[in-house]
N, C-alpha and C positions, 0 to 999 in steps of 0.2 A: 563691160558690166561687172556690176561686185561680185565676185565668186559666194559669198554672204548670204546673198539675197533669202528674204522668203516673200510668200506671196501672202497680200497684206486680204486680198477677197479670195472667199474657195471657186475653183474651175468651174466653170457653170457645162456640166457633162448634156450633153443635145445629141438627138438621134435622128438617123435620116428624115423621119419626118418632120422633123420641127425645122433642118436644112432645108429639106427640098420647098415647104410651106414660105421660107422667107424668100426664097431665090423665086418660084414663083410669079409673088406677087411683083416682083419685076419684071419679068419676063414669063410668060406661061409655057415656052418653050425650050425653056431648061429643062436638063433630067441632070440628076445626082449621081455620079457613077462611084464613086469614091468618097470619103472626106476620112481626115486623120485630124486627130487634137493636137494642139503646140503647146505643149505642157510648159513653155518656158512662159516667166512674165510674173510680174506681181500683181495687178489689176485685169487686165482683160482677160477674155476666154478669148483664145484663138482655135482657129479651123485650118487647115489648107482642102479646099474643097475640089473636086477633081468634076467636071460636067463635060455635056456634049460640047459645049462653047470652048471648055478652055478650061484652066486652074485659075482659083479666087482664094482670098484670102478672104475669111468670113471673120471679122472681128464683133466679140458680145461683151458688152461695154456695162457697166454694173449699174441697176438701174438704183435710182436714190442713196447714189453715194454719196454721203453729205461732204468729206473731205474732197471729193471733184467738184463740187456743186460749189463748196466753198470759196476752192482754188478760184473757180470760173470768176463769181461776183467778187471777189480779191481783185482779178486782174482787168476785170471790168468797171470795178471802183478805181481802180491805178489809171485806167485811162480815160476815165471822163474826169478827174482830178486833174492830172496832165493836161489834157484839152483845155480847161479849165484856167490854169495857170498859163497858159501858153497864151490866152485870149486876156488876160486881166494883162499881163506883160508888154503887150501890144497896146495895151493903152496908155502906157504908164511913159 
């Protein structure tokens, strides 16, 4: 990784209960013993979450980021273009 970097979204800071609320609704038999932030990263907010189960990685993903959103129908557009040509090609 770039030694450079900066973080292009700010951390999205979350406390035990807004962990334990999404762990939860997965499973109702999680408990939260732990979590620490992973300050590293330009976009996501990361966790490493520590529970009865085991250690997770809780990753918080920026909600209406139009640059991700972008990326996505970009590479969505790239491949039904491709499908596209690949299908007119076969006929040709």
């Amino acid at each position: 990784m770039d030694n450079l970097w900066e973080r292009s979204i700010p951390f999205y800071n979350m406390g035990i209960k807004e962990i334990a609320g999404i762990f939860t609704e997965y499973d109702k038999h999680f408990e939260i013993l732990n979590y620490i932030p992973i300050n590293i990263g330009c976009r996501n907010s990361n966790y490493k979450v520590h529970t009865n189960k085991g250690y997770f990685l809780l990753r918080v993903c920026p909600l209406n980021d139009i640059s991700y959103i972008c990326l996505l129908k970009n590479k969505l557009l790239l491949s039904v273009l491709e499908k596209g040509l690949k299908k007119e090609l076969r006929h040709l």
